[in-house]
C-alpha positions as CSV (number, residue, x, y, z in Angstrom):
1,X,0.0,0.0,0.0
2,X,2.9,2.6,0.9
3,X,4.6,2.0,-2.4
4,X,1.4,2.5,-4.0
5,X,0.5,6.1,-2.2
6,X,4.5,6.9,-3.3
7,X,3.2,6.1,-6.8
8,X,0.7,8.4,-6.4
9,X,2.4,10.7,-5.0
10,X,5.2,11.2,-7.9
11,X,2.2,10.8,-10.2
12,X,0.7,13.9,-9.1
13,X,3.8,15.8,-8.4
14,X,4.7,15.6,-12.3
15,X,1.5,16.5,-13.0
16,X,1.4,19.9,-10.7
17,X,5.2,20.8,-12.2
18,X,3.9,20.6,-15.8
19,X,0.9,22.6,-14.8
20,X,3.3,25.1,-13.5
21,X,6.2,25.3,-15.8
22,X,4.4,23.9,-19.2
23,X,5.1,20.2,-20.7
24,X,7.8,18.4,-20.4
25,X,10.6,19.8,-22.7
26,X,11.3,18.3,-26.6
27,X,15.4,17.6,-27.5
28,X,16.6,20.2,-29.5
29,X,19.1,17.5,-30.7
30,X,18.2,14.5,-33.1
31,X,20.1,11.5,-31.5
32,X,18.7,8.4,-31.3
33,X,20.0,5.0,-29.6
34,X,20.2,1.5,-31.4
35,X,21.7,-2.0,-30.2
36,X,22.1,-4.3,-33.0
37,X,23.5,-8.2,-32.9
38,X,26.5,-8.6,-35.2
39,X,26.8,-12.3,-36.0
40,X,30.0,-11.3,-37.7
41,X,31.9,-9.6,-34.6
42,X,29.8,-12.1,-32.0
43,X,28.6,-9.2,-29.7
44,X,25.9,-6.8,-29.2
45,X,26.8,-3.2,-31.1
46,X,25.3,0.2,-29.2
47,X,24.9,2.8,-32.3
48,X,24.6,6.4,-31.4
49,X,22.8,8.2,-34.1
50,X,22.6,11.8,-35.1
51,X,20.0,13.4,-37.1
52,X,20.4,16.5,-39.2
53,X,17.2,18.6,-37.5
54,X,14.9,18.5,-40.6
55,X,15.2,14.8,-41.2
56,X,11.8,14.2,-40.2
57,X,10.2,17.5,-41.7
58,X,11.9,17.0,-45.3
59,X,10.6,15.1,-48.2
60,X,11.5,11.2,-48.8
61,X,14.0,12.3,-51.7
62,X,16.3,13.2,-49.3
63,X,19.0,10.8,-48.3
64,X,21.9,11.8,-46.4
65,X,25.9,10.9,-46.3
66,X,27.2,8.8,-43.1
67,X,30.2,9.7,-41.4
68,X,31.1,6.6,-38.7
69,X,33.2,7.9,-36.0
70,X,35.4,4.9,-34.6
71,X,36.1,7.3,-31.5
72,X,32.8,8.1,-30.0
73,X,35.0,10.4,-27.0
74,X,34.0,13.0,-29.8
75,X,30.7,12.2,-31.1
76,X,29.3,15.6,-29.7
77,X,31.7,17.4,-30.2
78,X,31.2,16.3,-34.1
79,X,28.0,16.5,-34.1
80,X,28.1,19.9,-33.1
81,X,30.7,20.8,-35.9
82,X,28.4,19.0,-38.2
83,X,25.3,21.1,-37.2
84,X,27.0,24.2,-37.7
85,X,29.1,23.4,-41.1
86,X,25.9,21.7,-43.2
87,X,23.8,25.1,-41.9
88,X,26.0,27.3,-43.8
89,X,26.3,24.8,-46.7
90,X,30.0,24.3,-46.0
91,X,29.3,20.5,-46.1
92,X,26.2,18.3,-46.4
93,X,23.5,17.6,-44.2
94,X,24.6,14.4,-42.8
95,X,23.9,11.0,-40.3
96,X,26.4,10.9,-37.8
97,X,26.8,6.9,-36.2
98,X,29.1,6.6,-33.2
99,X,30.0,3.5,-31.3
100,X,29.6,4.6,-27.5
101,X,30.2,0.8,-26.1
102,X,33.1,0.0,-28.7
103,X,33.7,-3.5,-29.6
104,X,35.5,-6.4,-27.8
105,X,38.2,-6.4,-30.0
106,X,40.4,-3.8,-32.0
107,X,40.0,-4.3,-35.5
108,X,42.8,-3.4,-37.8
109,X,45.2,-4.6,-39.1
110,X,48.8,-5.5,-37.0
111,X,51.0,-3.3,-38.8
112,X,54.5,-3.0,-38.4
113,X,55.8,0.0,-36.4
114,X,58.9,0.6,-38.1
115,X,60.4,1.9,-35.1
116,X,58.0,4.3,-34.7
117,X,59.3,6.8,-31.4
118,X,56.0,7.4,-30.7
119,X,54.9,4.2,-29.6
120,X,57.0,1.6,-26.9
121,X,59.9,0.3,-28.6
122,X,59.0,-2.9,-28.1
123,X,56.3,-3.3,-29.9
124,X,57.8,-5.0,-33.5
125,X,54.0,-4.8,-34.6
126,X,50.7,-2.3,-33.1
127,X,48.5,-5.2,-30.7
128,X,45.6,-5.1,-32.8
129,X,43.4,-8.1,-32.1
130,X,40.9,-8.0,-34.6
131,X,40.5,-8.5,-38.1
132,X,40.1,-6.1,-40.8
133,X,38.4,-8.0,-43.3
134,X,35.8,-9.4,-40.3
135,X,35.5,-5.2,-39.7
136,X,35.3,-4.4,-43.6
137,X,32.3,-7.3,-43.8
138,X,30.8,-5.8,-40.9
139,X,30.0,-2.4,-42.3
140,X,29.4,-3.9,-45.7
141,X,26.8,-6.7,-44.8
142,X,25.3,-6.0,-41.5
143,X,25.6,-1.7,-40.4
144,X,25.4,-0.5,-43.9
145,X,22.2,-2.7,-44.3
146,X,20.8,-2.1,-40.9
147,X,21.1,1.7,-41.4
148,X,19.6,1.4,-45.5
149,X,16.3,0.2,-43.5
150,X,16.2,2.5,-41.0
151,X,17.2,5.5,-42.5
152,X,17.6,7.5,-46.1
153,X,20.7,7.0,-46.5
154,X,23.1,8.0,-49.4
155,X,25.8,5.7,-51.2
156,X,28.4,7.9,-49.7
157,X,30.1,7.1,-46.4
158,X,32.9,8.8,-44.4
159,X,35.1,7.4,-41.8
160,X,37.0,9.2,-39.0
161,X,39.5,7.8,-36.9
162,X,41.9,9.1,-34.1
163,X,45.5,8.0,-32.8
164,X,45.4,4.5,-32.9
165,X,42.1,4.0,-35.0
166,X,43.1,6.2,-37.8
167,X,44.9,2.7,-38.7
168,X,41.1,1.1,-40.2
169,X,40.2,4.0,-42.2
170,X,44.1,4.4,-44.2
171,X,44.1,0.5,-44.3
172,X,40.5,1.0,-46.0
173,X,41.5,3.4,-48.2
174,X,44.5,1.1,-49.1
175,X,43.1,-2.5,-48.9
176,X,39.5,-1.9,-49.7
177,X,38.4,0.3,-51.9
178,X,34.6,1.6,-52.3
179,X,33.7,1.0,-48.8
180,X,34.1,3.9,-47.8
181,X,33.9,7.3,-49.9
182,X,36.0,9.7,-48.0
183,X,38.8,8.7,-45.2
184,X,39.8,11.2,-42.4
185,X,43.2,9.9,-40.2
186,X,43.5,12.6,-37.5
187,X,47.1,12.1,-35.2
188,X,48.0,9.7,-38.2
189,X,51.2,10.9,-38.8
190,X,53.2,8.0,-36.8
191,X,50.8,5.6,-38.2
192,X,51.3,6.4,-42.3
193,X,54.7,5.6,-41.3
194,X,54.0,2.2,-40.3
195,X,53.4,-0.6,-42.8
196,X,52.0,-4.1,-43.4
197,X,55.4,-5.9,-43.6
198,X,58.9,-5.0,-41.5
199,X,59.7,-1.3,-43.3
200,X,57.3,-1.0,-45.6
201,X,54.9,2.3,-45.0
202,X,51.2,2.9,-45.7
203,X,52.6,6.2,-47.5
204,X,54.3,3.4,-50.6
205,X,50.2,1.6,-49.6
206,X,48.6,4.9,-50.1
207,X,50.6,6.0,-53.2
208,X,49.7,2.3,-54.4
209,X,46.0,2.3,-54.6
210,X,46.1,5.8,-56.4
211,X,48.2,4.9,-59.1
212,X,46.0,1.4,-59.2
213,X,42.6,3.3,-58.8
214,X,43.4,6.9,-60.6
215,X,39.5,7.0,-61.9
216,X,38.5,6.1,-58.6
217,X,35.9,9.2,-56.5
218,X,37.8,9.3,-53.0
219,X,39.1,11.3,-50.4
220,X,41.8,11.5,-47.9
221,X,42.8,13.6,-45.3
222,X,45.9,12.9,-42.8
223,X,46.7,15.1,-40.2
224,X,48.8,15.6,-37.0
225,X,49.6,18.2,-34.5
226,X,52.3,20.0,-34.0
227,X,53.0,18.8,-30.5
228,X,53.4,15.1,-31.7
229,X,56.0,16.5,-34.2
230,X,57.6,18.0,-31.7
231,X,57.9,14.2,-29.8
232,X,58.9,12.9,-32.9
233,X,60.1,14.4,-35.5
234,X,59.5,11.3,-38.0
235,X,55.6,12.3,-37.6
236,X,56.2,15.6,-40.1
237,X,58.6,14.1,-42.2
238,X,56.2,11.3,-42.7
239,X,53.3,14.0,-43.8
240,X,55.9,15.8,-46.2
241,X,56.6,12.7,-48.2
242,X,53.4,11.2,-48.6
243,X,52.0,14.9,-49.8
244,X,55.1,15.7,-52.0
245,X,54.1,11.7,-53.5
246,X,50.5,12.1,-53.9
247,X,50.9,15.7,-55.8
248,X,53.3,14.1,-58.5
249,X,50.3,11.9,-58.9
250,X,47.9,14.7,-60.2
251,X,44.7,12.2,-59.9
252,X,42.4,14.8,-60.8
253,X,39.7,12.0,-59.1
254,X,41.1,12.4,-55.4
255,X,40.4,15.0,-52.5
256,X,43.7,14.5,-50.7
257,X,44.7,16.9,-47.9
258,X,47.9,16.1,-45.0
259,X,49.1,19.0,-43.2
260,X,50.5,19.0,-39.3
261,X,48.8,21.7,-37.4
262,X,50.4,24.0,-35.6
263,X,49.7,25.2,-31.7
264,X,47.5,22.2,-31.4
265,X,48.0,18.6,-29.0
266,X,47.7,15.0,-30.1
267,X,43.8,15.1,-29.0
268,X,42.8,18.8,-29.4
269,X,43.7,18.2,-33.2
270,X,39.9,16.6,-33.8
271,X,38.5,19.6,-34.5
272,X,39.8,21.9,-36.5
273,X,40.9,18.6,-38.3
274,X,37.6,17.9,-39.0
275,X,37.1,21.4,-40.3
276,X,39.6,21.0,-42.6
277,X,38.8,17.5,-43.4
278,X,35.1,19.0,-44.7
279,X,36.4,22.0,-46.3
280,X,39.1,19.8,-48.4
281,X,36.3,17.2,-49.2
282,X,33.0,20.2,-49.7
283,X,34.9,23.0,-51.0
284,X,32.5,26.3,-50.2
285,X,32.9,27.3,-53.5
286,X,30.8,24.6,-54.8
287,X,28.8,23.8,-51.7
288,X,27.1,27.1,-51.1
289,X,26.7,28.7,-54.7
290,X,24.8,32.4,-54.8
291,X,20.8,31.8,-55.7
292,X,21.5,35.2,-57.1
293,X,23.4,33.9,-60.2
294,X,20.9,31.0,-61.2
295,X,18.0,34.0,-61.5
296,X,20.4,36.4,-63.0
297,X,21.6,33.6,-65.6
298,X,19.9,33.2,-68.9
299,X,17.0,30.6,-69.0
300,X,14.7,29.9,-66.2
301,X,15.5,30.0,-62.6
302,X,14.6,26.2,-61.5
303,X,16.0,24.8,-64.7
304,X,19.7,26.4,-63.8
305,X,19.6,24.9,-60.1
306,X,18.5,21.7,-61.4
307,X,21.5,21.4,-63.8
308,X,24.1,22.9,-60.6
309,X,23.1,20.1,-58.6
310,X,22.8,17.3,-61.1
311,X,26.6,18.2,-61.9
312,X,27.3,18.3,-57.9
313,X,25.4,14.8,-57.7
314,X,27.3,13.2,-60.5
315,X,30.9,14.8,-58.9
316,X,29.9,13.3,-55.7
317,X,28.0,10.1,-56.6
318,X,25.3,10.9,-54.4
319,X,22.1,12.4,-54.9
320,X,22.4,16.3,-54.0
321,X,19.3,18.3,-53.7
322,X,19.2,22.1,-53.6
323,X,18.5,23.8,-49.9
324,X,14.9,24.3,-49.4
325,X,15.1,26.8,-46.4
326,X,18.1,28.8,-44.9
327,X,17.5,31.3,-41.9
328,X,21.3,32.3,-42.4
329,X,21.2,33.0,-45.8
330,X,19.6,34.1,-49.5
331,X,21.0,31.1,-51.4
332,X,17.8,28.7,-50.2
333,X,14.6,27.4,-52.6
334,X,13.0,29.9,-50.3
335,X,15.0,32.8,-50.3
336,X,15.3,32.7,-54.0
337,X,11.6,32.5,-54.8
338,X,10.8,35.7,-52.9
339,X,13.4,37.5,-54.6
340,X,11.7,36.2,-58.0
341,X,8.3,37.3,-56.5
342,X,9.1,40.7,-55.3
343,X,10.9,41.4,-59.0
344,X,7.3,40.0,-60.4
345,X,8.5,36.9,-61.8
346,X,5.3,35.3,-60.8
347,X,5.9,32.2,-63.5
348,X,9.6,31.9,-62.1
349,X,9.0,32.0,-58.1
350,X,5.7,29.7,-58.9
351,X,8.0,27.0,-60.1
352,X,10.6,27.7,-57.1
353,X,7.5,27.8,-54.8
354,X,6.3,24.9,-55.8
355,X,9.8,22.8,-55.6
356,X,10.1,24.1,-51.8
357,X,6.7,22.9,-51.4
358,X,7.8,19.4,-52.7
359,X,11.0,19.2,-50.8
360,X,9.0,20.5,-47.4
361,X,5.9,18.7,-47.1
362,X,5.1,19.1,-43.5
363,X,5.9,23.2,-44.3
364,X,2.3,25.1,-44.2
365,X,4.2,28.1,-44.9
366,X,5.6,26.9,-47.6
367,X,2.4,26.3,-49.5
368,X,1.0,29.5,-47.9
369,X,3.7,31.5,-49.7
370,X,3.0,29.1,-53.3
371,X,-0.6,30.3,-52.7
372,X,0.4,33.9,-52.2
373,X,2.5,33.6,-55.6
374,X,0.0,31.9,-57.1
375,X,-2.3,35.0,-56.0
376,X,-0.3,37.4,-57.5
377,X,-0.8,35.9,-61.0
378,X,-4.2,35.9,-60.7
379,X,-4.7,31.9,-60.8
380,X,-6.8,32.4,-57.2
381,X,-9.1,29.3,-58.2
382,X,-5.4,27.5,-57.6
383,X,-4.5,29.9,-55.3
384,X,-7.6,28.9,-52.9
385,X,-7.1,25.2,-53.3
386,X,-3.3,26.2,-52.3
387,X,-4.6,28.0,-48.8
388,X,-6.7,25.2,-47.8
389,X,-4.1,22.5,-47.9
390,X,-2.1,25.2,-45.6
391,X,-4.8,25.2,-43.2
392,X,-5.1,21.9,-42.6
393,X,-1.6,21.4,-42.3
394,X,-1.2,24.0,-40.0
395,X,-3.7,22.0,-37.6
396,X,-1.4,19.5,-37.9
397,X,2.0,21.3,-37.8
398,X,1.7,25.0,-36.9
399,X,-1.4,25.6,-34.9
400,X,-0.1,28.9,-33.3
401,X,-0.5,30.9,-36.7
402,X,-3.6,29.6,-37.3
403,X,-5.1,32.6,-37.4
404,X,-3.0,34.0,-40.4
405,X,-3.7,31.0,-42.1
406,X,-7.0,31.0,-42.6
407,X,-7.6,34.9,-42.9
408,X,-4.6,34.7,-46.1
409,X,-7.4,31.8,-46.8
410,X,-10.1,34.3,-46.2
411,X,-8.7,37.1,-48.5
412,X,-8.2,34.8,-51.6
413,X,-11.5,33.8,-51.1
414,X,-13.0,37.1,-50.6
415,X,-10.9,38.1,-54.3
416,X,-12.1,34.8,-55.8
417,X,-15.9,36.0,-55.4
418,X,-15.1,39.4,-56.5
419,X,-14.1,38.2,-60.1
420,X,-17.0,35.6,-60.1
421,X,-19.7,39.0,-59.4
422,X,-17.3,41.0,-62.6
């Protein structure tokens, strides 16, 4: 009986709190939490998962890149970075997967160190315990599948590994080829200069797959601090010769970056890494084109972003679409058709209009401003029909402007009956 008046009692205190302060607050971040059985690793796998924040509002032809971070120590930190990159368009809206349990065993190959001053001399080899091809077969046949189901995801992975686990990612790059799209070693230096036989290097691997693979998409970015070249001075020289190698190269298919920071430490490397990593693999010049220029360009306005981001698509090898909304900026769907409808390009910002409808349909305001468009051209039979559907979507997703919705609803109306009298 007492545990049951305790019940009661914590029943009604949540109650009287949300009366007082208002319901119980909503994330502001998209992360969701998934265990899945790996029959190929023999153990239970804990998958963090971030969102990008309109996964849910946008439209099913949106499917997103992965990045997998093998060291989930910075999986908000990434996040975060993520959130604030694809929001400016310096990178696209992603799916972030993290591995907060880690895996019994650490899978990559046993590379020779070479010597390496970095690590115990002792070591002839890295103690790597797991197998690289099990780990390869793993993301290929049971995460990349699991993830297809769950999410929209694109054909376009990255993978980002620190210190120790940058080892996976370069031997992927090296030994398998299409698993991964994009490959980001942070505090690699020491590790490009070990190899999979005594004195052999993954810079001769690395130099290897491009010369066997030079119409291959793919990107790489190495990196180390400063403070680890300072330890060892092998760690530079390491990063000089693979990026004098790679250049004499030209392959005109790669995104390759390796650069040492400077005033940064083995760990506090991951993040302006990661900036760099993005900015070498999403150049802004590409990634965040001026709306401005496909209106001011000859031909019609939806026609020249369609052709942009067909050519980005095809670059990438993913399907790119073009940014439906952007609070930051006037290079969004949006942002463009008002600029076509306060010039009067009515036919122009229709079509826009009507794009950002398709890519938002859970947006009442973004039929409400079609309608308003549509309005302005005099099609307000169209125009009506347009409203309604705003209405009663705003029940559904935007009940505090309710109000505006149906009075915008109201006034086409009102106009509608006016040419019917005339």
């Amino acid at each position: 009986m007492k545990s049951n008046y305790l019940i009661l009692f914590f029943l009604f205190l949540i109650i009287s709190l949300q009366s007082i302060f208002g319901q119980v607050s909503k994330p502001i971040a998209f992360i969701e939490q998934h265990t899945i059985t790996s029959n190929l690793l023999e153990q239970d796998i804990t998958l963090d998962i971030y969102l990008p924040d309109n996964y849910y509002k946008a439209s099913k032809q949106h499917s997103y890149p992965v990045i997998f971070l093998l060291e989930n120590e910075f999986f908000y930190q990434i996040t975060g970075t993520v959130k604030h990159l694809s929001s400016v368009s310096s990178m696209p809206e992603v799916i972030v997967v993290g591995f907060p349990d880690g895996f019994n065993k650490f899978y990559a190959p046993m590379v020779y160190t070479n010597n390496s001053n970095f690590w115990p001399k002792s070591w002839k080899q890295m103690p790597f315990d797991g197998s690289p091809k099990i780990f390869e077969e793993f993301f290929k046949e049971e995460l990349f599948t699991y993830l297809s189901k769950q999410y929209r995801t694109a054909d376009y992975r990255m993978i980002v590994g620190t210190s120790p686990t940058s080892t996976f990612p370069i031997h992927a790059f090296c030994k398998a080829p299409g698993l991964f799209q994009a490959h980001i070693a942070i505090a690699a230096g020491d590790i490009i200069g070990m190899g999979y036989k005594p004195q052999e290097t993954f810079i001769e691997a690395i130099t290897e797959r491009i010369k066997a693979s030079s119409d291959y998409k793919t990107h790489l970015y190495i990196t180390s601090a400063q403070e680890d070249v300072d330890q060892d001075s092998e760690i530079g020289k390491n990063i000089e010769e693979l990026k004098k190698l790679v250049v004499k190269l030209n392959s005109s298919k790669l995104k390759f970056k390796a650069e040492v920071f400077p005033n940064e430490s083995h760990y506090g490397v991951v993040l302006p890494a990661f900036i760099s990593a993005m900015e070498t693999f999403f150049p802004k010049k590409k990634w965040n084109p001026d709306y401005r220029d496909f209106e001011k360009s000859s031909g019609n306005t939806i026609n020249n972003i369609d052709n942009y981001y067909k050519q980005l698509s095809t670059e990438y090898g993913f399907n790119i679409l073009p940014r439906a909304e952007r609070w930051n900026s006037g290079s969004s769907l949006q942002a463009s058709a008002n600029r076509l409808f306060r010039q009067k390009r009515y036919n122009e910002s229709i079509e826009v209009y009507r794009r950002l409808v398709e890519y938002c349909p859970k947006s009442p305001a973004a039929l409400s401003t079609l309608a308003s468009a549509l309005e302005a051209n005099n099609n307000l039979k169209e125009a009506l029909i347009t409203q309604k559907k705003a209405v009663n979507l705003a029940k559904q997703f935007d009940s505090d402007h309710m109000k505006y919705y149906e009075e915008h609803m109201e006034k086409i109306a009102s106009k509608l009956e006016d040419v019917k009298r005339n």
